[in-house]
N, C-alpha and C positions, 0 to 999 in steps of 0.2 A: 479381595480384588484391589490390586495398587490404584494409586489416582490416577498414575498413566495409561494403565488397561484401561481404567474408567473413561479416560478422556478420548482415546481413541477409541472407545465403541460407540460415544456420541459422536464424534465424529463423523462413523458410519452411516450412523441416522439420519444425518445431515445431504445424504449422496439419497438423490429420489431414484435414481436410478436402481440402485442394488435389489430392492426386493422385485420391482417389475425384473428382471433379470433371473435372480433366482425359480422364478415363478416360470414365465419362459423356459428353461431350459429343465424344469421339472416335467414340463408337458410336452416339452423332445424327447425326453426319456419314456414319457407314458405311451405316445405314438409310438415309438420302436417297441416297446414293450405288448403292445396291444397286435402291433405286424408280427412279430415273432410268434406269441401267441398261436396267431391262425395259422401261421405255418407250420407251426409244432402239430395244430391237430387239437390244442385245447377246449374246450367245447365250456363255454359259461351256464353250465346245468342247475345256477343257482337262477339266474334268471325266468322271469315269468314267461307262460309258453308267448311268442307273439312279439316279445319286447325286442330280440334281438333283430336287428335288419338281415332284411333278407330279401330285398332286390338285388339285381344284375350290375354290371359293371357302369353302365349307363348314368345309371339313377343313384349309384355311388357317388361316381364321379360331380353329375349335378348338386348332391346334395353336399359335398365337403365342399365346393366350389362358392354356394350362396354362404353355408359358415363361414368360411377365410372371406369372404366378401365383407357377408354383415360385420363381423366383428373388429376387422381391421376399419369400416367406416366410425363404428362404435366409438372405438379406439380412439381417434383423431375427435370425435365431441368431446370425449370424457377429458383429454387434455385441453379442451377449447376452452371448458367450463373448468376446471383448473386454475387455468390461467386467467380466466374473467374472473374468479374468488380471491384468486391472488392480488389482482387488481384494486378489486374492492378495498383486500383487508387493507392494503399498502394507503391507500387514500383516507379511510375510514382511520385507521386504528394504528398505523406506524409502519414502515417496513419492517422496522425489526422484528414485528410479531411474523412476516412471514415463513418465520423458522419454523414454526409451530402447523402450519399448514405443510409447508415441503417436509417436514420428518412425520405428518401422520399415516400412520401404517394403512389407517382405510383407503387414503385418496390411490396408494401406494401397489395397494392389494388389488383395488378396484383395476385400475390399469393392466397391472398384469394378469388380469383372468384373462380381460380382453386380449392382448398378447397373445399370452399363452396358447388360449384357444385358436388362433389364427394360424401360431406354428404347428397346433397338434392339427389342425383341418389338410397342412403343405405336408407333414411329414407321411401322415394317413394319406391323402391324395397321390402322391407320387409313386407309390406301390400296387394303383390301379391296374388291372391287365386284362385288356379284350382278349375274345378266343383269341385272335391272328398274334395278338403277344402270348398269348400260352396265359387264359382266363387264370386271374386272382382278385377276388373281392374280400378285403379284409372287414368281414360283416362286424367284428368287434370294436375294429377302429373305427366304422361310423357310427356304432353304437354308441361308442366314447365321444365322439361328435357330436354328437345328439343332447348326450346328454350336459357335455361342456354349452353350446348352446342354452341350452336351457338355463343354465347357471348362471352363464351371462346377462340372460332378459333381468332374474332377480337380483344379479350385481347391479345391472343399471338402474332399478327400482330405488335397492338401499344407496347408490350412491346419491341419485337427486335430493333423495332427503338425508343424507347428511352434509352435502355442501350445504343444502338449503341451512339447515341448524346450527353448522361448522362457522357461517359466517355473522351468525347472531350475534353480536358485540356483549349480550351475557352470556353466553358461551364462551368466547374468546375467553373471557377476564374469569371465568371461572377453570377455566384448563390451565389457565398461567396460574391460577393462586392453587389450582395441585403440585403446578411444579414449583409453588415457592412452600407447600407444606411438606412436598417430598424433601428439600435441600433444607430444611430445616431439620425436621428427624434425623435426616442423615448427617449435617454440620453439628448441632447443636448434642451434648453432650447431658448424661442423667444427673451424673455430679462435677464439682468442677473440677477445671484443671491442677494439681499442687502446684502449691507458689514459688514463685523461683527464686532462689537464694540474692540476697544482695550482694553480687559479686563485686570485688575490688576493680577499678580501672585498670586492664592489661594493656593498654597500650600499644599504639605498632603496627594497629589496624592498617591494612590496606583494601581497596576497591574490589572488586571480584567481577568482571565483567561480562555481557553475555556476548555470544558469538552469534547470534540469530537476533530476529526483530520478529514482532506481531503481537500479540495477546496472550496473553498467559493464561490459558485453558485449565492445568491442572498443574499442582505440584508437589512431588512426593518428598515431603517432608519427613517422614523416616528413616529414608535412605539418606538424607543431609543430617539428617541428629546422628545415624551410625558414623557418617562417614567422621565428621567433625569428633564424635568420643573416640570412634579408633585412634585419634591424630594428639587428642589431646586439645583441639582448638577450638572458637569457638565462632560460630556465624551468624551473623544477624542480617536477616533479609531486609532489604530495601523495598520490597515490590512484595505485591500480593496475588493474587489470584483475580483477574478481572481487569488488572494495569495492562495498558497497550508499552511494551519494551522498545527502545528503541537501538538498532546492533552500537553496540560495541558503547555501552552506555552502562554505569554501576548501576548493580542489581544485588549485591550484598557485599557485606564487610568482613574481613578474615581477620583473628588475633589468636594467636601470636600470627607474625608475614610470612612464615619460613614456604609452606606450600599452595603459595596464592596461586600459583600454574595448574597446579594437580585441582587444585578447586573449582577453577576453572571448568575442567571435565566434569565435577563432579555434578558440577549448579547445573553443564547443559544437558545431562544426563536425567537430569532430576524433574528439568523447566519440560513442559509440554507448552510448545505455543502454536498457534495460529492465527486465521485471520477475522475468525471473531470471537467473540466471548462465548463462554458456557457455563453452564449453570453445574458445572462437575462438584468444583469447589467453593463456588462464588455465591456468597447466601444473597446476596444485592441482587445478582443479575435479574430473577426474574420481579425483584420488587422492581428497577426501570422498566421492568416492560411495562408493569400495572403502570407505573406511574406516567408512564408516558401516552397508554390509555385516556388517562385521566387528563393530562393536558394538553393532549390533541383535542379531544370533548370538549374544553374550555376555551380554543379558541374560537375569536370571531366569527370565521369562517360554517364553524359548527356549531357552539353553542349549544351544547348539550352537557347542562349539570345534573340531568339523571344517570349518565354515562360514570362520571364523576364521583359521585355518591356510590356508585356500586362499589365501584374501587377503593373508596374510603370504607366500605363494610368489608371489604376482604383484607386489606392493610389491617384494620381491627381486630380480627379472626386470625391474623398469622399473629398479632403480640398475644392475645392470648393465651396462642398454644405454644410461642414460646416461654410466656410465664413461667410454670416449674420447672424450665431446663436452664443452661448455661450455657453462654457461647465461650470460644476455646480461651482457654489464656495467651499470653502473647510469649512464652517460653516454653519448650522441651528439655527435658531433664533426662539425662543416664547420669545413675549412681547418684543422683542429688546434685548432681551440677547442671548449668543451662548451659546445654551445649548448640542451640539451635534461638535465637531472637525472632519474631517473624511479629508481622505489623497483621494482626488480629481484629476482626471487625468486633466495637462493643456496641454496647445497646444506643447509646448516643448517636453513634454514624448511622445506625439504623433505620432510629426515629428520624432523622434528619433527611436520609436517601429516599423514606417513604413518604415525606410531609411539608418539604420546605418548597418545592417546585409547584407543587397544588395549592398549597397555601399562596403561592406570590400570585400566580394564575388565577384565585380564586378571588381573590383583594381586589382584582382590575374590572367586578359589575357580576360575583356571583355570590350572595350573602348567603344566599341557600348552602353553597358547597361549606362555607365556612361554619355555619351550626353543626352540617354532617360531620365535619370535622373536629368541632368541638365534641360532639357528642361520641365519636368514634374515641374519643381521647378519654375522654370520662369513662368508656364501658370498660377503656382497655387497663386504665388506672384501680379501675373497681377491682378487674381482676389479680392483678401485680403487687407483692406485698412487699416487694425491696422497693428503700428509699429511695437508695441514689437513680434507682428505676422510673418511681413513680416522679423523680424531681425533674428526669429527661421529659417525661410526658407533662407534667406542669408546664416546663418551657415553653415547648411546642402550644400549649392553650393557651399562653399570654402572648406567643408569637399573632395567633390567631385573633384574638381578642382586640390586639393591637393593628392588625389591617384590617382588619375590618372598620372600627373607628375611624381607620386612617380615609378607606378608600369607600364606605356607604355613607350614605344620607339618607336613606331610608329610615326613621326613626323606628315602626316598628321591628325591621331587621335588627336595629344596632340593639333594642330592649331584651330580642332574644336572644344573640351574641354575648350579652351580659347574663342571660336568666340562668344560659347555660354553660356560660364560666364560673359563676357562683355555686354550682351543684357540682361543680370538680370538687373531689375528693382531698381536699389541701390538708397539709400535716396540722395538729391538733400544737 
C-alpha cells in the first residue's frame, strides 16, 4: 500500500459520517430485499413456528411506526452523549485527542444501527396495504423490524458502557500508546538503513516549491527516489512528515537545476497534505498526543500527576520496543547513490518530543512526576545497549535532575531525585 493510499484511507476515518451511511443504506437494501421477498412468495421455513409476524395491516403498520419512532429518538441521545464525551475529552485531555473518538468505529456503528433501523422501519412501512388498497402485509419485513429493534436495545446497552470506558483518561492514553506501537512497527525498520555514500558537492541546487499549503500527512518517498534516479538527480527534502507547509514555500532542493519545473509535479504528486496531522508516517504524532495528556494533567487548573506518570510508563514501553529496531536513515539509495536526502527522525528528537515538555511542566511543583521520569529513563536505559542511545537518555536524566534541584525544596523529594539518578545505568 503506497503512503498516499495509506493517507487517504485515514483520511476516511476521520469522516464520522461514512460508516453511519454505509450502515443506512445497507438496511435500504435489506428492507427492499425482505418486500420483494414476500411478494415473490418466499416463505422463511427456517424460522421457529410462531417467530414470524403474522398480524393484519393494522398492527403492522403500528408496530414499524413505534420502531422508526423509538429509534430515530434513540438516535438523537446517542449523538447527545457523543457530543457530551467529546466535551469532556476536549476539556479533560486536549482537542487533539478528539480524533480518537470521532474515527472510533463503535461510536460510528452504534449510530448507524440506530439509523439504519429507522430506514428499514420507513422502507418496510411504506409497502403497507389495507384490503381498500389491495391488502399486503410484508410479515418478513416486520419480522426484520423486530428483530432490528431488538439489536438496538443491546446496541444502546454496549454503547453506555463504552462511552462510559471510552472516556477514562487510562483508556485514552492507552489507545494512543497502541497507535504509537502500531507507527512504530510500521516506521521503524528490523535492520538499518545502508549508509549513504559521501557524495561530492554538485552544486546548482535550486528550491523546489509546493503549490499547496497544510500538513504533510503522508509522503511517498519512493516514487521521489525513482523519479530523481530516472533523472540522474538528486533531492533533498526540506520538510518532513508532520511539518505544516506553507504554499508556495521551499520544500526540497534539486541538483543538478535543469528539471526544477518537472519536480515540481513530481514533489506535489508525491506530498499528501491536509489540514491536520496524521500518524500515517509521522512516529511523533501520537507521542504529542501522550504528551500533551501529560501536560494538560499538569496544569494548575488540574493537577493531576497520576494522569502524568501513566504517560511516562507508556513513553517507557514505546523506547523499549523500539530498542532492537532502527529508525530510517536520512538517505535513499538506487545503484549506490543518494538519490533522495530526507530529514529523518533519530532517537535524540525522540527522546526530546516525549520528555522535554513534561519535564519543564513537571519542575513548576511536581517532584513526583520527575522521579517517574527519572525512573521511566533508567528502565528504558536498562533496556537499550547502543551508546549513543543510552547517552540521549542520560541527557534527558541530568535534564531532570537538574529541575528539579532548580524548581523543589522539598528535601526529601530532591534525596530521591538524586537516589534515582545515581541508579542510572552510566557508562563504566
Amino acid at each position: 500500500m503506497t503512503p498516499r493510499l495509506r493517507g487517504s484511507l485515514e483520511a476516511l476515518g476521520d469522516a464520522f459520517w461514512l460508516r453511519p451511511a454505509l450502515v443506512v443504506a445497507g438496511c435500504l437494501l435489506l428492507g427492499e430485499a425482505a418486500v420483494w421477498a414476500e411478494r415473490a412468495g418466499w416463505k422463511a421455513s427456517w424460522l421457529p413456528e410462531g417467530w414470524l409476524y403474522a398480524g393484519g395491516e393494522a398492527g403492522a403498520r403500528a408496530l414499524l411506526g413505534a420502531v422508526a419512532t423509538s429509534t430515530i429518538g434513540v438516535a438523537g441521545t446517542t449523538f447527545s452523549i457523543t457530543v457530551a464525551a467529546l466535551s469532556l475529552a476536549s476539556g479533560q485531555m486536549g482537542p487533539r485527542l478528539l480524533r480518537n473518538f470521532v474515527r472510533d468505529a463503535g461510536n460510528q456503528l452504534a449510530l448507524g444501527a440506530f439509523l439504519g433501523t429507522f430506514a428499514y422501519a420507513l422502507v418496510v412501512l411504506r409497502t403497507v396495504r389495507s384490503v381498500a388498497e389491495g391488502a399486503f402485509v410484508p410479515h418478513l419485513g416486520v419480522t426484520g423490524a423486530l428483530a432490528l429493534a431488538l439489536l438496538c436495545v443491546a446496541t444502546l446497552v454496549w454503547f453506555v458502557h463504552h462511552i462510559a470506558t471510552g472516556i477514562n483518561v487510562e483508556t485514552v492514553i492507552e489507545v494512543v500508546h497502541e497507535d504509537l506501537s502500531a507507527a512504530l512497527a510500521r516506521l521503524t525498520l528490523d535492520r538499518p538503513d545502508p549508509a549513504a555514500p559521501a557524495d561530492p558537492p554538485r552544486g546548482g541546487g535550486v528550491p523546489v516549491v509546493s503549490s499547496g499549503g497544510g500538513y504533510l500527512r503522508a509522503l511517498d518517498e519512493g516514487a521521489l527516489a525513482d523519479w530523481a534516479a530516472e533523472r540522474g538527480a538528486t533531492l533533498t527534502l526540506l520538510v518532513r512528515p508532520g511539518d505544516y507547509i506553507y504554499p508556495r514555500s521551499p520544500v526540497a532542493e534539486l541538483s543538478p537545476a535543469a528539471q526544477a519545473e518537472v519536480a515540481e509535479a513530481a514533489v506535489a504528486d508525491a506530498f499528501s497534505l491536509g489540514t491536520r496531522q496524521a500518524a500515517t508516517q509521522d512516529i511523533e504524532f501520537a507521542v504529542r498526543q501522550l504528551v500533551e495528556v501529560a501536560v494538560r494533567a499538569l496544569s494548575p487548573g488540574i493537577n493531576d500527576p497520576f494522569t502524568a506518570m501513566a504517560v511516562l510508563d507508556r513513553l517507557g514501553a514505546a523506547l523499549c520496543e523500539v530498542a532492537p529496531r532502527h529508525l530510517p536513515g536520512d538517505a535513499i539509495l538506487r545503484d549506490g547513490r543518494a538519490v533522495l536526502r530526507r530529514r529523518a527522525v533519530d532517537y535524540d528528537g525522540l527522546c526530546d518530543a516525549m520528555f522535554h515538555m513534561i519535564r519543564q511542566y513537571a519542575a513548576a511543583g511536581s517532584p513526583a512526576v520527575l522521579i517517574r521520569l527519572l525512573e521511566t529513563l533508567t528502565r528504558a536505559a536498562a533496556v537499550e545497549t547502543r551508546p549513543e542511545r543510552r547517552a540521549a537518555l542520560r541527557r534527558h536524566a541530568d535534564l531532570a535532575l537538574a529541575a528539579g534541584r532548580a524548581g523543589t525544596s522539598d528535601t526529601a523529594a530532591l534525596a530521591d531525585l538524586e537516589a534515582r539518578r545515581g541508579a542510572f545505568p552510566d557508562p563504566a
